[in-house]
N, C-alpha and C positions, 0 to 999 in steps of 0.2 A: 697822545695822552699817556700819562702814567699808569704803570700798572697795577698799581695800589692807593688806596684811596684814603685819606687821614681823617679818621674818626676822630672827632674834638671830644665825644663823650666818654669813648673808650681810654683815650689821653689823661684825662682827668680821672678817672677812675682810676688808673694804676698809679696814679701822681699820690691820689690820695692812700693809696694802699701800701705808697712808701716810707710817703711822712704821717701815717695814723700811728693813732697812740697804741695800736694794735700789736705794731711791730718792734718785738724783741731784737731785732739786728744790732741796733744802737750799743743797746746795753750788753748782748753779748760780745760785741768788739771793742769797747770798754775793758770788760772786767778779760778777754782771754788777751788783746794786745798790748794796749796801752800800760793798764796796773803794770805789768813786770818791769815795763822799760821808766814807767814814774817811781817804780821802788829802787831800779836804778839809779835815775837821777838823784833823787833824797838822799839816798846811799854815798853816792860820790861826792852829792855837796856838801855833806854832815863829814865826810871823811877830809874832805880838804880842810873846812873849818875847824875842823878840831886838829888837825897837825899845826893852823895857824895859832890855835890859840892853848896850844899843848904848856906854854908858860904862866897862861891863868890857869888853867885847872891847876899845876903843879904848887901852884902857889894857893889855892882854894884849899889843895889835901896838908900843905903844910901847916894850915892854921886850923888845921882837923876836921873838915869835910871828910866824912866817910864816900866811900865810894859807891856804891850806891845813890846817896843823895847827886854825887853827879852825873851819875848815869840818869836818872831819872830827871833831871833839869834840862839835862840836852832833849832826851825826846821830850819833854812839856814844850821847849824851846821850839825843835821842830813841827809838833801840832798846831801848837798857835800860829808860824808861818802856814803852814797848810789851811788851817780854817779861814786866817785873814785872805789870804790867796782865793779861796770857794766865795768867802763873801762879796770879793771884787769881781772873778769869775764868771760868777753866775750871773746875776744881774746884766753885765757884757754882754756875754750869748743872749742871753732872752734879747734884750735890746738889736742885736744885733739880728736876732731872727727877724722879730719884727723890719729893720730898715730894708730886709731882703723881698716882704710883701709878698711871701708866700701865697696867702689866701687870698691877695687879690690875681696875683699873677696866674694862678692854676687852682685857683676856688677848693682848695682845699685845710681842711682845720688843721694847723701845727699849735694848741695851746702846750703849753707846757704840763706835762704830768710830776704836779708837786711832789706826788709817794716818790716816783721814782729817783727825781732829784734829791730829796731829801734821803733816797738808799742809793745812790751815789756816793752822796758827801758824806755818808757813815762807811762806806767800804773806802774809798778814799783814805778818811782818815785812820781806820785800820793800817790799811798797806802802808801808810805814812809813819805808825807808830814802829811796827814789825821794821818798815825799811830804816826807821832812825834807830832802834836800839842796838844793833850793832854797832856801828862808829861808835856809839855812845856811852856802852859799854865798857870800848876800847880806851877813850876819854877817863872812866873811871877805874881802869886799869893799871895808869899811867904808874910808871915808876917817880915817886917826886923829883929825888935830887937830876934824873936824867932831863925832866921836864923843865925843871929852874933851871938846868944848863943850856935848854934850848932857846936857840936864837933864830 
């Protein structure tokens, strides 16, 4: 016989103690891991796109776009990816919680804590605007005639 004995109610207790809406883990590995390396990525993908498209803007500022206006277009530009991104996102995950049957598998409650979600998608799109206005900035930096020379 084994030396230890498997408590089914002790199991589900800490089941639930992991996935309760009690538990800040989530959110603090969220905002200390992830946010840096997604301000990353937005980062690099806004800086790639705008060296591709470094001949439209050039040609936006020749026909007298101030710079500013284009700086502020690219992060618009980048937010509304990020939100459309959260809006397909989310609904995923939840769905996706659900197919996993959490509560029936280990009887415990995973509803989704709307506050929380909804201060996700607002810190989110923060780190999202901070991470776009650099590149984008850069975008409306742009020296013109260098940018119409670019190929």
């Amino acid at each position: 016989t084994p030396d230890f004995a498997f408590d089914e109610g002790l199991f589900r207790d800490e089941i639930r103690a992991l996935f309760g809406t009690q538990n800040a883990g989530a959110e603090v590995f969220v905002g200390v891991f992830l946010l840096p390396f997604m301000m990353l990525g937005i980062g690099n993908m806004l800086f790639i796109a705008i060296l591709d498209r470094q001949r439209e803007f050039g040609m936006l500022r020749a026909i007298g776009t101030l710079r500013r206006q284009i700086t502020w277009s690219v992060v618009l530009e980048s937010l509304i990816l990020v939100a459309v991104a959260c809006v397909i996102a989310i609904p995923a995950a939840l769905l996706s919680i659900e197919t996993m049957l959490f509560e029936r598998i280990v009887a415990a409650d995973v509803r989704p804590d709307v506050f929380l979600i909804a201060r996700s998608v607002v810190l989110i799109l923060i780190v999202a605007g901070i991470a776009a206005y650099l590149p984008a900035r850069r975008a409306g930096r742009l020296n013109i005639l260098e940018a119409l020379r670019y190929e």
